[in-house]
N, C-alpha and C positions, 0 to 999 in steps of 0.2 A: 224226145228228151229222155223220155225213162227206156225206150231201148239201149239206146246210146251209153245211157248210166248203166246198164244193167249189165251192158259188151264191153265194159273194162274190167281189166284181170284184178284189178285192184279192189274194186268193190267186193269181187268172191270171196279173195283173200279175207278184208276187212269183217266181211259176213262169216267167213270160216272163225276167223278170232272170237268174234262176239258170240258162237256157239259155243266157244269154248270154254268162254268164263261162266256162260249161264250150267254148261256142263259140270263148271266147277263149284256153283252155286247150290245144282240140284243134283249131286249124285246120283249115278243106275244105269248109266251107260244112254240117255234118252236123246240126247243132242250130241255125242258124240259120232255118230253114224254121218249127220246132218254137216259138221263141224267139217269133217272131214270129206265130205264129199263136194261142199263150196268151195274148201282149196283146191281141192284139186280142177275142179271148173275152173276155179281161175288159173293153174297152174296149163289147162289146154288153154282157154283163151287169150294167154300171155305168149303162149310159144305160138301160137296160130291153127292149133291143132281142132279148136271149137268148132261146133257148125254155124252157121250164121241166123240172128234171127230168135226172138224174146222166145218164144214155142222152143223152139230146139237147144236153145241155153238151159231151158227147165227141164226140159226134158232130159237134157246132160245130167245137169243135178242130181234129179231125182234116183237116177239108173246108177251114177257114183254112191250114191245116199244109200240106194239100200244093199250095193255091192258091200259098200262101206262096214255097213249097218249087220251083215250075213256073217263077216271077216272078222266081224269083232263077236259077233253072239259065238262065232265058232273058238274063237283064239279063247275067252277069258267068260261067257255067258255060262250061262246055270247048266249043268252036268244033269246029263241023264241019270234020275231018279237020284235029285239034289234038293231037296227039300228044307225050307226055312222054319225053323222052331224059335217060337217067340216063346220068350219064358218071362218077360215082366214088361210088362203097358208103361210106357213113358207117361201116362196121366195120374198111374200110381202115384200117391204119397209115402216114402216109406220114412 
């Protein structure tokens, strides 16, 4: 049953969406990698391009995930010698 569930293109898609809004929940680029690389799993296993098989669906995932994940730290991720300066504590009271 849950392979079955797991080998529709539809389910990836739906899993890509729900990364997306928790993406949009938790900003920092953390599930966006994630988000994007269940669509795409489903965008193979909708056109028939997936391998077959719970092991090798994840394993699709995973390998889009962190292509995903590399393509976005490159396009928009933190720049060599990019450093974050915190100038005031949000627990301050001012």
């Amino acid at each position: 049953m849950l392979t079955t569930f797991v080998g529709t293109w539809w389910a990836w898609v739906i899993l890509g969406f729900a990364l997306g809004v928790l993406e949009v929940l938790a900003p920092g680029y953390i599930f966006l990698g994630f988000a994007i690389g269940a669509v795409l799993t489903g965008v193979l296993v909708g056109i028939g391009l997936a391998p077959g098989g719970l092991a090798a669906l994840i394993l699709t995932f995973a390998v889009l995930s962190v292509l995903a994940w590399l393509i976005l730290r490159r396009a928009i991720g933190v720049r060599e010698g990019q450093v974050k300066i915190w100038d005031r504590d949000i627990n301050d009271q001012r």
